[in-house]
C-alpha angles and dihedrals in degrees: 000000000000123000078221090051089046097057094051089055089045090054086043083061103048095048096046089057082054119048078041088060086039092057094039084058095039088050088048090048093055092046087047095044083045086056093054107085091033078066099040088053090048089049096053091044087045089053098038089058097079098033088069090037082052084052097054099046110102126256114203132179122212108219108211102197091053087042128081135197111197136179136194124187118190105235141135087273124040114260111186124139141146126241100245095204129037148125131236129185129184110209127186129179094188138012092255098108084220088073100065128114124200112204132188152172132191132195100232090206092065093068102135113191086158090251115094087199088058096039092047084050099049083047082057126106083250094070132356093007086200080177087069108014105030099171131054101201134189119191116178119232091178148029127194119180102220100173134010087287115003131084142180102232103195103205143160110276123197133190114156102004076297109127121188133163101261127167134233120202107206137185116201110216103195102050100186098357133118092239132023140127134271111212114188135165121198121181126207141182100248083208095058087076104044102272098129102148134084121225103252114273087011116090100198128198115253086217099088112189116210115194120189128186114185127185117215143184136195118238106173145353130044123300107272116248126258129216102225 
């Protein structure tokens, strides 16, 4: 054979491998172009899953006037008395009722016993220190339904830039409704959180009862689901 005959089937070669190369990538590439929408599709399912989730989770609002935060301390002479302003917030990520978080926060100066000696005195470093440490504040980590309708909430408490783990039992008035109550009563060690004094004359209890009751209503999304 000719040097002349060798090199154009050289060149044959050559062109066949890669012509051959060229039609396995274009044949990938059509595979890969026919893929395409089926991905898109499963991305925008994918994405529009949470968005109705999102839709169905439940949306409250906490009314203040028709709410109350109360407190009772055990002493000599009866201290008892409301928190005249706070804010309270119901929060869900799911519908699943376990996945609520109550959330509040309380303006310590606005403690009202009806007696302006006893309310300047619980303002007082001694106790509450507002100058210093203006809100009390409770923010649930976990919810277990104990009942058809009442729950513990274990949460962060804080009094006097002091936190410590606290629960709340709570009863839900409104299963299912669109409006209803939460009552709840959480009991704390005053001197947990640094209020170790008395008010003079009055020997008071260290065990401090907080009640709330908190009207809500439900603005949007569906009722959360209970476990029992």
């Amino acid at each position: 054979m000719h040097e002349s005959e060798q090199i154009v089937l050289a060149n044959r070669f050559a062109a066949k491998q890669n012509w051959s190369r060229a039609n396995r990538e274009w044949n990938r590439v059509k595979a890969g172009a026919g893929d395409l929408p089926m991905v898109l599709l499963c991305l925008l399912a994918f994405c529009a899953l949470p968005s109705a989730d999102r839709a169905q989770v439940p949306v409250y609002e906490v009314t203040p006037v028709e709410s109350t935060i109360k407190f009772d301390v055990g002493s000599s002479v009866p201290i008892k008395g409301t928190f005249d302003q706070w804010n309270a917030g119901m929060k869900f990520s799911s519908t699943d009722v376990r996945s609520g978080v109550l959330d509040i926060e309380i303006h310590a100066d606005s403690v009202n016993t009806g007696s302006g000696l006893k309310n300047n005195k619980l303002k007082g470093k001694d106790f509450f220190d507002v100058k210093n440490f203006p809100t009390i504040t409770f923010k649930s980590t976990k919810v277990v339904q104990t009942g058809p309708n009442t729950f513990d909430l274990e949460g962060n408490f804080t009094i006097r830039d002091v936190t410590k783990t606290e629960k709340l039992t709570l009863t839900d008035n409104g299963k299912g409704s669109t409006s209803g109550s939460i009552d709840g009563t959480m009991a704390f060690d005053r001197k947990d959180y640094g209020m170790n004094k008395n008010i003079p004359f009055i020997k008071i209890a260290n065990r401090v009862e907080v009640n709330v009751s908190l009207k809500w209503k439900r603005v949007s999304g569906a009722p959360p689901v209970f476990q029992q």
